[in-house]
C-alpha positions in Angstrom: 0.0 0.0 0.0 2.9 2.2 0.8 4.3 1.7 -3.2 1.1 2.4 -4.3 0.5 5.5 -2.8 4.1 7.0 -3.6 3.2 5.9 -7.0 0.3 7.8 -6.9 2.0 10.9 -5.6 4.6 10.7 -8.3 2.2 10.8 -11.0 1.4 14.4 -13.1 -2.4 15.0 -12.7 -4.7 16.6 -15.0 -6.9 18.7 -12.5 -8.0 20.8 -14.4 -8.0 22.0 -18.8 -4.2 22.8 -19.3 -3.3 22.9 -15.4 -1.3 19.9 -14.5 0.1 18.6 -10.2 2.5 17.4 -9.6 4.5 16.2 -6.3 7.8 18.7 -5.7 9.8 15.2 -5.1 8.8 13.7 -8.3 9.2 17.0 -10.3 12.3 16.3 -13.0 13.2 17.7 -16.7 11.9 14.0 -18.0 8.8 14.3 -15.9 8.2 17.6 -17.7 9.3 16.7 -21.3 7.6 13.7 -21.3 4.2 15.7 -20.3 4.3 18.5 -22.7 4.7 21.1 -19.7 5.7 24.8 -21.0 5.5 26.5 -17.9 6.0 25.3 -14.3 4.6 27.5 -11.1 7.1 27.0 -8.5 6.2 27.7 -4.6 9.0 27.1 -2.4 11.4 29.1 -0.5 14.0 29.6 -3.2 14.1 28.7 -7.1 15.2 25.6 -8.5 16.8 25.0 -12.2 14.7 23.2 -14.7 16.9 23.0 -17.9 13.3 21.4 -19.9 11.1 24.3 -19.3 11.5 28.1 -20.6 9.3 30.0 -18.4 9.4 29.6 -14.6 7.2 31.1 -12.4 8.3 31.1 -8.7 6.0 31.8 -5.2 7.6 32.5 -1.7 6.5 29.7 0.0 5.7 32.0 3.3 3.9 34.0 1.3 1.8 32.0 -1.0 -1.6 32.6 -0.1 -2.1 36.4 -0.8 -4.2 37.7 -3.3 -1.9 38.9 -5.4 -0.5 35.7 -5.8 -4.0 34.2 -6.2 -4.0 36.9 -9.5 -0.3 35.9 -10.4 -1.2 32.1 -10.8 -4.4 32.2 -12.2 -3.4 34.7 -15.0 -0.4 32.9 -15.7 -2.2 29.8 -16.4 -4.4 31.9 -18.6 -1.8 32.9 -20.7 -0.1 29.6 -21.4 -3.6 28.4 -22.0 -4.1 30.8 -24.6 -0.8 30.4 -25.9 -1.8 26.8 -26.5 0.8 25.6 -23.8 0.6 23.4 -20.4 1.3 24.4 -17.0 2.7 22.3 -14.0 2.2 23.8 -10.7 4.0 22.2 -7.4 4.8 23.1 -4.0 8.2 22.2 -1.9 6.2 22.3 1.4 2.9 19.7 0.4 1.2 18.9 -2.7 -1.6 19.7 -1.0 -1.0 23.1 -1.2 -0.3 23.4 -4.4 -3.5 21.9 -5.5 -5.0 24.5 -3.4 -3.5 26.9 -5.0 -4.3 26.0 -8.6 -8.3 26.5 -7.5 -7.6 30.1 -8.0 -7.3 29.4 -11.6 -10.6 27.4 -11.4 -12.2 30.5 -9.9 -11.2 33.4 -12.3 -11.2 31.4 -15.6 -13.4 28.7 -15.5 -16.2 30.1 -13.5 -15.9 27.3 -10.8 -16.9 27.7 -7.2 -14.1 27.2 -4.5 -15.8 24.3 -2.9 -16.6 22.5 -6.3 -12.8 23.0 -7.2 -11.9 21.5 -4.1 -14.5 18.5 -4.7 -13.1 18.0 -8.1 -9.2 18.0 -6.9 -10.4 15.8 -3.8 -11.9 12.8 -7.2 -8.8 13.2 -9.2 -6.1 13.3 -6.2 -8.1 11.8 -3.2 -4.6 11.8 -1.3 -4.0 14.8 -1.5 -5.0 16.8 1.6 -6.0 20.6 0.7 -4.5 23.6 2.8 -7.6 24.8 5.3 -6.3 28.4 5.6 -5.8 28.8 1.8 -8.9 27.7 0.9 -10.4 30.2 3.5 -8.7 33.0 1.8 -9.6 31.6 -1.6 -13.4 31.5 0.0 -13.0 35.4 0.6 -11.2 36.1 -2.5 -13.9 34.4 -4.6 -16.3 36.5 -3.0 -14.5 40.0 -3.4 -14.3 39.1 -7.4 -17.9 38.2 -7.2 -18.7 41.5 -5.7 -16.4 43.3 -8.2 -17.8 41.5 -11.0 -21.4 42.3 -10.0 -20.1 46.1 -9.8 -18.8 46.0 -13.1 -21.8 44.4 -14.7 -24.0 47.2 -13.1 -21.8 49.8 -14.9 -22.5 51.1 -18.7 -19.5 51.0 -20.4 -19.2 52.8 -24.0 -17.2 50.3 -25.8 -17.5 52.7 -28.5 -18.4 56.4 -29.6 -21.7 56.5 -29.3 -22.3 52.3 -28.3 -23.0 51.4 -25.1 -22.5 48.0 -23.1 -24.1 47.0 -19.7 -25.6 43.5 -18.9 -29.5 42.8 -19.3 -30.3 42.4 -15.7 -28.9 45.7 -14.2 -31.3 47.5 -17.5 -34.0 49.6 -16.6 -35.5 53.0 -17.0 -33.0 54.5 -15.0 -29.5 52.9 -16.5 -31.4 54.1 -20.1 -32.4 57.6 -19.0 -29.6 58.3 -16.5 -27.1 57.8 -19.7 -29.4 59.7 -21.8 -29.5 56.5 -24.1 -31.8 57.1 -27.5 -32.1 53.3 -28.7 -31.7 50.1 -27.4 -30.7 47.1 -29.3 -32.0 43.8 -27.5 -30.7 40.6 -28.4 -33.4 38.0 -26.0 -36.1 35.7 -27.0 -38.9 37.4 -26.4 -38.4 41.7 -26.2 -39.0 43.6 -23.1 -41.5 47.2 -23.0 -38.8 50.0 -21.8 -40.6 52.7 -21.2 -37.6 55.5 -21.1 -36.8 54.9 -24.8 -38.6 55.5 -27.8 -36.4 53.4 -30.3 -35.8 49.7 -29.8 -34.4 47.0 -31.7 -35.0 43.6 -31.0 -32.8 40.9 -32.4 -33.6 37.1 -31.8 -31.1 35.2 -29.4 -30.8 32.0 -31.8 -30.5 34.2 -34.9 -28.2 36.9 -33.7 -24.7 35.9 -35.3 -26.0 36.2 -38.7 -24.9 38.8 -41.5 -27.8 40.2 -41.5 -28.3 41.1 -38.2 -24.5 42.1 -38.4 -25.5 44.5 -41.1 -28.8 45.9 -39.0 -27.1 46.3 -35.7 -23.9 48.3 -37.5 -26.3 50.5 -39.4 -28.9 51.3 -36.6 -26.0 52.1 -34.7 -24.7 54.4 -37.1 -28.3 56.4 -37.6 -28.1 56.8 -34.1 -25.3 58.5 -33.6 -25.8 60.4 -37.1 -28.9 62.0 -35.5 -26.6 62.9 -32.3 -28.2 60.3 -29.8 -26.7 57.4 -27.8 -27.1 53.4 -29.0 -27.1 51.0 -25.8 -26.5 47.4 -26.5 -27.8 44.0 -24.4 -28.1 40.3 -24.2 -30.2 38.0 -21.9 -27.7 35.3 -22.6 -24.5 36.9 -21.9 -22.7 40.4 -21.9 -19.8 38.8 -23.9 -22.7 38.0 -26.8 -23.5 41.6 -26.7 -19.5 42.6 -26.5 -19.0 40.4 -29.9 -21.8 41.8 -31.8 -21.0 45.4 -30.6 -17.9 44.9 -33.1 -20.2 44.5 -36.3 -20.6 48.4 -35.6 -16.8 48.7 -35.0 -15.6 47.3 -38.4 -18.4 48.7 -40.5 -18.3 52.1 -39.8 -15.3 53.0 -37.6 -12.8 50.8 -39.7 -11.3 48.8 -37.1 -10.5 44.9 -37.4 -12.4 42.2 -35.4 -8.9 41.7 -33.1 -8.6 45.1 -32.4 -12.1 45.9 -31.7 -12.0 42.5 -29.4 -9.2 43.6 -27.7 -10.6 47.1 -27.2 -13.5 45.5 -25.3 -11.6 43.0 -23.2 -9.1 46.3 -21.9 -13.0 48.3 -20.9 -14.7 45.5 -19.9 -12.1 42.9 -18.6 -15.0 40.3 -17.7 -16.8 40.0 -20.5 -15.9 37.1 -22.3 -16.4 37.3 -25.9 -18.3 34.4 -27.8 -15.5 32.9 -30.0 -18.1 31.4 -32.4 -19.4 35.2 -33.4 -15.8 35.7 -33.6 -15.3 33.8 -36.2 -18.6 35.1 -38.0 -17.3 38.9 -37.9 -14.1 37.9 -39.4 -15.6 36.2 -42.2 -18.5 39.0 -42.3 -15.2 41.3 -42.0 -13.2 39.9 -44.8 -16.6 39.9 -47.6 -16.9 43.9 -46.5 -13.7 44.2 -46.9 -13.7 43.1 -50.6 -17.4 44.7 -51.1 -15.0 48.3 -50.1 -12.5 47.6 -52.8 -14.9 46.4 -55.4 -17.1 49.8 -54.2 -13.4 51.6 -54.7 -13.1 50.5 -58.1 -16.5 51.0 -59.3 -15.8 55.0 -57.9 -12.7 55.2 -59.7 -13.9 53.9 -63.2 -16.7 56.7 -62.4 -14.0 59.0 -62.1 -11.9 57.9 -65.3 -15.9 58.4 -67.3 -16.2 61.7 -65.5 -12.3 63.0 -66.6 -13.8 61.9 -70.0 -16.9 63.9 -69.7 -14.9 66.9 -68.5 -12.7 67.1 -71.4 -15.7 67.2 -73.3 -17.8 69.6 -71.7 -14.0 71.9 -71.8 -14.4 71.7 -75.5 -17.8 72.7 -76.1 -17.6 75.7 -73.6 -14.3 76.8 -75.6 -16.6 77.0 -78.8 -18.8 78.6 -76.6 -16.9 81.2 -75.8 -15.7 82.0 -79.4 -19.4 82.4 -80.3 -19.5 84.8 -77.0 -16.9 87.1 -78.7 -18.6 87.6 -81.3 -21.7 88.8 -79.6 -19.5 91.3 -77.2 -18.5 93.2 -80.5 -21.7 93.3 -81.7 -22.9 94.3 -78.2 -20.2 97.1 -78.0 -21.1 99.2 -81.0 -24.5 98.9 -78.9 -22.9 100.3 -75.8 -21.7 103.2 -77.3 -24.8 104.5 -78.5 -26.3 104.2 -75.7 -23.7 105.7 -74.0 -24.2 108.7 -75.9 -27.9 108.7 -75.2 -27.1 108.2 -71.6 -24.7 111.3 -71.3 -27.7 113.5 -72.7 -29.8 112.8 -69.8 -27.4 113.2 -67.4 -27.3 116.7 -68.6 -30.3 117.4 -68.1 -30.6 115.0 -64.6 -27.7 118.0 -63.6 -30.1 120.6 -64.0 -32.7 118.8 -62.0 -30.3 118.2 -59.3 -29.4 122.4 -59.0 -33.3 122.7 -58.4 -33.7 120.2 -55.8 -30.6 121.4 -54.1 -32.3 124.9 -53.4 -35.6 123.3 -52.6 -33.6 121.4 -49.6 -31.7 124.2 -48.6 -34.8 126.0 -47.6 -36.3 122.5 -45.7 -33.1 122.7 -43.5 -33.4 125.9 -42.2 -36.9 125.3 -41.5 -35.9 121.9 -39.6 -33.3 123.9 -37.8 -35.8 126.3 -36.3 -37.8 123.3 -35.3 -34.6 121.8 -33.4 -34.1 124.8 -31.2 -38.1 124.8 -30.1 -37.4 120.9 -29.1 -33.7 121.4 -27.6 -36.1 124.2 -24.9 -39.1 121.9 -24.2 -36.2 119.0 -23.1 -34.5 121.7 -20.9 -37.8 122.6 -19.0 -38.4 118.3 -19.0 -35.2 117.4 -17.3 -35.6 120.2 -14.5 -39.2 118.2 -13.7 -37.5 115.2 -13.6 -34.9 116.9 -11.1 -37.5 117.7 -9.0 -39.1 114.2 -8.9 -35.6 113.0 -8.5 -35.2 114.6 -5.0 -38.3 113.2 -4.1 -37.7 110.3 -4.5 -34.6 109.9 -3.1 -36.0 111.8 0.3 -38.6 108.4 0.2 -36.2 106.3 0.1 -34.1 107.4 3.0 -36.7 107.1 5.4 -37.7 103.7 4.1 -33.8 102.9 4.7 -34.4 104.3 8.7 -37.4 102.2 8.9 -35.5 98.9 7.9 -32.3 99.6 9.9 -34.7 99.8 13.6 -36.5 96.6 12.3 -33.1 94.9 12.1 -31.7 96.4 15.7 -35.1 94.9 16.8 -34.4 91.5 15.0 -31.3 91.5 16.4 -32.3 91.7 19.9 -35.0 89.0 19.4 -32.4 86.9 17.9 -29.9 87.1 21.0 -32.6 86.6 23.2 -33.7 83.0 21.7 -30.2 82.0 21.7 -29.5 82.5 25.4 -32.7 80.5 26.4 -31.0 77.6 23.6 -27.9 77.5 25.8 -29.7 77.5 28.9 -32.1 74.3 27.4 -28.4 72.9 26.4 -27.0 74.0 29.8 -30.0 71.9 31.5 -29.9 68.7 28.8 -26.0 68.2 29.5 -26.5 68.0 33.0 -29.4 65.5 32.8 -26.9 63.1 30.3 -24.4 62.8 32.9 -26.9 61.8 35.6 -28.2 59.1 33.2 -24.2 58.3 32.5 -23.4 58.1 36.4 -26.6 55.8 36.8 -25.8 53.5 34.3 -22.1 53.3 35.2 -23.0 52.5 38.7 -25.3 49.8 37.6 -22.8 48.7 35.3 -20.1 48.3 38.9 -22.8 46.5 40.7 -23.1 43.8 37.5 -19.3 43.8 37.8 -19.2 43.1 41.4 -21.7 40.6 41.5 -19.8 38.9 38.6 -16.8 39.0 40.7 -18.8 37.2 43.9 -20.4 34.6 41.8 -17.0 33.1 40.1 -15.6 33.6 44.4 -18.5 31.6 45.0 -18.7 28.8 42.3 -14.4 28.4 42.4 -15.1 28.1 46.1 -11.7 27.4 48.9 -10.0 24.4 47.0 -6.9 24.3 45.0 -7.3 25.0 41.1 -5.8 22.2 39.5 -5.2 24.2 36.0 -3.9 27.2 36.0 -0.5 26.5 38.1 -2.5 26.4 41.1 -3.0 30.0 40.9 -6.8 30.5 42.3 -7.1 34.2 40.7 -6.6 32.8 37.7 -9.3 30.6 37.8 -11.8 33.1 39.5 -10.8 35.6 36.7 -11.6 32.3 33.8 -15.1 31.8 35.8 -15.8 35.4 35.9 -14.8 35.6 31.8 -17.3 32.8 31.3 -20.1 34.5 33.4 -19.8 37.7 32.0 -20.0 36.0 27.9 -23.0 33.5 29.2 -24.9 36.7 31.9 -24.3 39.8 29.3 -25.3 43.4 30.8 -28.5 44.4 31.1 -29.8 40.5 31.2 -28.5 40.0 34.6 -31.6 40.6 37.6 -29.5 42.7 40.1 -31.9 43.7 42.8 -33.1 39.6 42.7 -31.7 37.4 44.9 -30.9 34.5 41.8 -27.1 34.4 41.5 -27.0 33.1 38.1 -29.5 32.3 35.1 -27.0 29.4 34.0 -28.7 26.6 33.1 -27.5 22.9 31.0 -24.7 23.1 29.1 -23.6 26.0 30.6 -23.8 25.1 34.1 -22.4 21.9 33.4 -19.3 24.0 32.4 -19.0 25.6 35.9 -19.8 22.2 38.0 -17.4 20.4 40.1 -18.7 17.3 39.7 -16.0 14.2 38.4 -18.1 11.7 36.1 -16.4 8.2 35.4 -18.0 7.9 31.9 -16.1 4.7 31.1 -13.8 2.0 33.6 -10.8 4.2 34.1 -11.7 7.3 32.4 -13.3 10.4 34.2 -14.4 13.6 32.4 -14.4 17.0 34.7 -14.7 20.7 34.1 -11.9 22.5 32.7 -12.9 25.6 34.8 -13.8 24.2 38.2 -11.2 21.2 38.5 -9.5 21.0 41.6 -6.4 19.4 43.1 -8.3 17.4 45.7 -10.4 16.1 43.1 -7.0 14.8 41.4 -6.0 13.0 44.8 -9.6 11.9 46.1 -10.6 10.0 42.5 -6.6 8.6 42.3 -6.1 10.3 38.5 -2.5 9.2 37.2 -3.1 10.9 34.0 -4.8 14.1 32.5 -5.5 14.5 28.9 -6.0 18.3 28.3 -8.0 19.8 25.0 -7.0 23.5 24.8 -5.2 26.4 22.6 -2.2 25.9 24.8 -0.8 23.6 27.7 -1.6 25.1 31.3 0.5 23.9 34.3 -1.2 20.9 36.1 1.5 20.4 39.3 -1.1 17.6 40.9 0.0 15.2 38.1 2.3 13.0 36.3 1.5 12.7 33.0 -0.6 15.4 31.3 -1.3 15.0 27.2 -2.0 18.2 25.4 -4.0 18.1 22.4 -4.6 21.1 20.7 -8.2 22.8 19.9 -8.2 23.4 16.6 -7.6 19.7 15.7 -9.5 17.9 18.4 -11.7 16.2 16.0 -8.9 14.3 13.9 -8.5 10.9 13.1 -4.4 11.3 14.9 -5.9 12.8 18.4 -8.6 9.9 18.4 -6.0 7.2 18.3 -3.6 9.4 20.7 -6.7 9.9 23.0 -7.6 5.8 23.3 -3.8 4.8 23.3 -3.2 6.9 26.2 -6.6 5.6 28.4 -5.7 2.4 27.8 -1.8 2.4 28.2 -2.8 3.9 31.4 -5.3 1.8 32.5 -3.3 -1.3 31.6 -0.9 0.3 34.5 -3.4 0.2 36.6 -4.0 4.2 36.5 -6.6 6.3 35.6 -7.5 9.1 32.8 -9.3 12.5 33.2 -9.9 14.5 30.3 -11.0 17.9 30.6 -11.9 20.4 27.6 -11.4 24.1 27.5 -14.0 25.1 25.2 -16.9 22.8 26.8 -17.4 19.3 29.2 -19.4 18.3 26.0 -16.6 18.3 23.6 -14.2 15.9 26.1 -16.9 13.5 26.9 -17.1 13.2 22.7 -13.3 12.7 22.6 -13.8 10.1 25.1 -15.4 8.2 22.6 -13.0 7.1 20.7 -11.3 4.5 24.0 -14.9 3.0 23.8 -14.7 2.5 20.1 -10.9 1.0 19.9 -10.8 -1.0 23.3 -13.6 -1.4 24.7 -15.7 -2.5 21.1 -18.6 -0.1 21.9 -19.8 1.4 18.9 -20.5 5.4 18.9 -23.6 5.6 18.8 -24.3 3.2 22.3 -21.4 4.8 23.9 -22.7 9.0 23.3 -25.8 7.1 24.6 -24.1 5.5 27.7 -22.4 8.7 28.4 -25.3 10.8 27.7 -27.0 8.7 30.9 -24.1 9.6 33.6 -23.8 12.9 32.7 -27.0 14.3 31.2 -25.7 18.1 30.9 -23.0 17.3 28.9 -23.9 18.2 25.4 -21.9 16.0 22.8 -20.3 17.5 20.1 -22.4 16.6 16.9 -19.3 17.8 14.3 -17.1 15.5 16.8 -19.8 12.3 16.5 -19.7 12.3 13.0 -15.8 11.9 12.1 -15.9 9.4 15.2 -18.5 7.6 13.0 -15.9 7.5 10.2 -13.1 6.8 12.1 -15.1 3.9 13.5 -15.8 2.0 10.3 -12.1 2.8 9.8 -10.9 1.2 12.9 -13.6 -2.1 12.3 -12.0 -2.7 9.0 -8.4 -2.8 10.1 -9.5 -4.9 13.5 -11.4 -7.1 10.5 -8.6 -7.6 8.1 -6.0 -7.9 11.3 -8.6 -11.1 12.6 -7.9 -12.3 9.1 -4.6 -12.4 8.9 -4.3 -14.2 12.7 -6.7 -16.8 11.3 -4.7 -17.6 8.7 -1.6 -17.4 10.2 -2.5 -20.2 12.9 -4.0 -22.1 10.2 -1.1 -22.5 7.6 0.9 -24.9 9.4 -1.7 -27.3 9.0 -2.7 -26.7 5.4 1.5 -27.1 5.0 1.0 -30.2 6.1 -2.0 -31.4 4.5 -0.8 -30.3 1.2 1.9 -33.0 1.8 -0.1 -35.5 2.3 -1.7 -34.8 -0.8 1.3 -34.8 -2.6 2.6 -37.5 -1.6 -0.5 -39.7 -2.2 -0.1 -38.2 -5.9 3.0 -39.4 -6.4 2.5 -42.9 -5.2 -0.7 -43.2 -7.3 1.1 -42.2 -10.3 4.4 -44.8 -9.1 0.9 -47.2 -9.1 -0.4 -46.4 -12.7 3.0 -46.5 -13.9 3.8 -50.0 -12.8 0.2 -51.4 -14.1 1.3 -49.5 -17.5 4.9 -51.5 -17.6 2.8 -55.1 -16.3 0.7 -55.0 -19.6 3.5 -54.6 -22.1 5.5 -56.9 -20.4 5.6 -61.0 -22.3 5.0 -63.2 -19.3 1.7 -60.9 -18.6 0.5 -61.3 -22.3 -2.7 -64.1 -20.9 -4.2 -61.1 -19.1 -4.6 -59.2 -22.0 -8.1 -59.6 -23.1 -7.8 -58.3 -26.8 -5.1 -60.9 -27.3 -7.1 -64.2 -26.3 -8.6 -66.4 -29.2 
């Protein structure tokens, strides 16, 4: 079994598409070559050469499980996946942190949940133990990217002038009309009323990747943004699906390739994952508008070449023009000058009108200037009316000014007056806060106090046997458990009841020493005493706590730790130590700091492994002599396991013993046999020779006459 599972260890493990594990031992430039492995994720404390691999990626072991590293590995695998490559990750400290580690990949790329990773990992490599702590931290990771993820897919990206991108489940009235979006293009099975835009488009989810809708999507797009409004793109499938056909729009009308465009998207929206298949649709779509564009370039420019044509011609016949026009401006000139000389005739006599009219206006100015003066007087007398008014007014407004200034002296006074009577309401409300504050602080001293007396009372006169003897140490763990199981303000001070404890928690806090099993007695942690040691003769105390107090009463203490209790290595140590114990003709306590509960389930596992009680019989049993004691459920059921465990290896142990006292005999039998063979066939053989032999011939019956 032992080959096997180094075997197993040793091998290179597929866990998960392109991610490969591998034990640090094992790891060697044949292991890699012969696996196709281009990059290897390293995590120990310093690098190591590997002459058949290129890229190396290496982790500080002490500080593996950080986010960033989380980021590192996962993107790294990413990348050589992309690249069409293989990556090997391994760990110097466990291969079970390594796989571990390789769930972060699992979680960014794939889409996998931490505890379905782990599940997976566990079916592939079930000896491989995971790191506890790691996967905590990948636990809170996952959910940080979760939460960042849901932010990002609540956001409305524009992916392009004029295009924008958010997911279909954050769309409503007020994504459209807080964006000021104009038309919606809706890719879904069935289209939804949006009431804060008047333009939709709906486009059918099994019929989106076509050319057509290629075609409709660019060019509604592009009518949009002509007419100076906004285009805001979605998909009930996926934001990626709406991402991809975004880029119809992109290479149409903004001549940009499908790669670039893809890329663009991936650098705004890092999460959305583009559907490959529409991909490779755009390109194609790409490449035919592509040569539609040059076959639409060629047509122009033949155009052109018929239009240069056309020109030429059109030159000629306006030069022919143009010799017929020269003609007609001679003939036109002799014109002109005769009617130049007609023209000079009336302005002879247009001169003599013009001497007449010129007198006529003379005379109009000087009666307009008489007319001036009378207006220039009536404005003089107008503006010393307005003076007057002027003074008036301005009188008026001076005493309305003297009126306003005593209203705001009065104001003033008013306003001084209500803010003395606020300080003295302040004044009067401070003084009433500390009274409350005194009151509740002395209520608060007489909880403390009577804290204080109940854990005096209940750790009584005797000797603590934890705690180095030291009997203010215990009173002080008594009064900690008190005060976390009696918070303030539950606690009746003015009643006479010292103490609303009751089962499991009082249990805690007896004295009491229960002999669950022959030889093995279960106490409180909290209220143990030396005397109690001596009276019930204990030669051994198994203690289950964060760390090891002193115990000066006793011989022999075992320390397990808290945190791993409820393992399959502190069951075995547990019923090992009872029964060595009890076969020196000692006996066992076990006490538990977190509860009496927990160390009478621990105490299981001696019932299970020497005395052949099963679990269930023996949490009943135990559940009879100390009924307070509540048993650990967590605890029971990796007893369970560890039970059928232990009955299989008792089984196959049986097995062996029965065989082994059998085999001498079957040696010996198959002897026996043997030699019974042998003398049968001596037997045949010599019948064989008596029949061919002459002096026998009258007993053979064919030869008789």
């Amino acid at each position: 079994m032992e080959e096997e599972r180094i075997a197993k260890e040793e091998e290179v493990t597929e866990i998960f598409p392109g991610l490969h594990l591998a034990s640090f031992v094992s790891l060697s430039d044949d292991c890699i070559s012969q696996n196709g492995i281009d990059t290897v994720i390293e995590v120990s404390h310093e690098l190591h050469e590997l002459l058949a691999v290129d890229i190396v990626m290496h982790i500080k072991l002490d500080e593996a499980a950080t986010e960033d590293n989380f980021n590192k590995i996962a993107d790294k695998v990413a990348n050589t996946k992309k690249g069409g490559g293989k990556t090997l990750i391994c760990c110097e400290e466990s291969t079970g942190l390594a796989a571990t580690l390789a769930i972060a990949y699992a979680v960014k790329y794939e889409g996998i949940s931490v505890n379905d990773a782990a599940k997976s990992i566990s079916q592939q490599r079930p000896q491989v133990e995971l790191d506890h702590d790691t996967l905590i931290k990948l636990s809170n990771w996952e959910r940080k990217m979760e939460k960042e993820r849901i932010t990002e897919e609540e956001e409305v990206t524009e992916i392009f002038p004029g295009l924008h991108l958010t997911s279909f489940l954050t769309l409503s009235d007020d994504c459209i009309s807080k964006n000021g979006i104009d038309t919606v293009i809706e890719v879904s099975h069935e289209l939804d009323e949006l009431l804060a835009v008047d333009t939709m488009m709906h486009i059918k989810l099994d019929e989106a990747a076509t050319e057509d809708n290629f075609n409709k999507i660019a060019d509604k797009v592009s009518n949009t943004k002509k007419d100076g409004g906004k285009t805001l793109i979605c998909c009930e499938e996926s934001t990626g699906l709406a991402a991809t056909l975004a880029i119809a729009y992109a290479v149409k009308y903004e001549g940009i390739s499908v790669n670039d465009a893809a890329k663009s998207i991936s650098q705004q929206r890092p999460r959305a994952v583009l559907d490959q298949e529409t991909l490779i649709k755009l390109s194609a779509w790409g490449r035919k508008m592509e040569e539609e564009r040059i076959a639409e370039e060629e047509r122009k420019a033949e155009e052109e070449r018929q239009a240069e044509t056309e020109r030429k011609a059109e030159e000629e016949r306006k030069a022919e023009e143009e010799r017929k026009a020269e003609a007609d401006r001679l003939e036109i000139a002799k014109r002109v000058e005769e009617a130049e000389k007609r023209v000079a005739e009336a302005e002879r006599i247009y001169e003599l009108e013009r001497l007449e009219t010129a007198k006529r206006q003379a005379e109009a100015e000087r009666l307009a200037e008489l007319e001036r003066i009378a207006e220039e007087e009536r404005l003089i007398e107008a503006a010393r009316i307005a003076e007057i008014e002027r003074l008036k007014e301005e009188e008026r407004i001076a005493e309305e000014n003297r009126k306003a200034e005593l209203e705001k002296i009065e104001t003033a006074r008013r306003f001084a007056e209500a803010q003395k009577l606020k300080e003295e309401r302040k004044r009067a409300e401070a003084e009433r806060l500390a009274e409350l504050i005194r009151i509740e602080e002395a209520k608060r001293t007489a909880y403390e106090e009577a804290i204080a007396l109940q854990a005096s009372a209940i750790a009584g006169n005797e000797t603590a046997a934890f705690f180095g003897g030291r009997k203010n140490v215990q009173i002080q763990q008594i009064q900690k458990f008190l005060t976390i199981n009696n918070p303030y303000g539950q606690m009746e001070l003015e009643t006479q009841e010292d103490s609303k404890l009751k089962g499991v928690q009082q249990d805690q806090l007896s004295k009491e020493v229960t002999e669950i099993f022959p030889g093995l007695h279960i106490a409180s942690f909290l209220t143990l005493s030396e005397n109690s040691i001596s009276k019930y003769s204990i030669a051994t105390v198994i203690e289950v706590s964060d760390e090891l107090h002193e115990l000066p009463a006793v011989d022999t203490v075992m320390h397990i730790k808290l945190d791993g209790a409820a393992t399959e290595d502190s069951f075995n140590k547990i019923a090992d130590k009872v029964a060595n114990t009890k076969k020196d003709g000692g006996k066992t306590l076990i006490c538990c700091w977190e509860s009496t509960g927990l160390a009478a389930t621990l105490a299981i596992a001696y019932a299970v492994k020497y005395q052949g009680i099963s679990v269930k019989n023996a949490a009943k049993f135990i559940s009879q002599r100390r009924p307070q004691a509540d048993l650990d459920h967590a605890t029971l059921i990796k007893l369970k396991a560890w039970e059928r465990k232990i009955r299989r290896e008792q089984l196959f142990q049986q097995t062996l013993q029965l065989v082994a006292s059998w085999l001498p005999m079957l040696s010996m039998l198959g002897l026996v046999c043997l030699a019974l063979k042998l003398f049968q066939d001596e037997i045949e053989r010599q019948h064989e020779m008596e029949k061919i032999t002459p002096e026998y011939e009258y007993f053979h019956i064919l030869k008789w006459p």
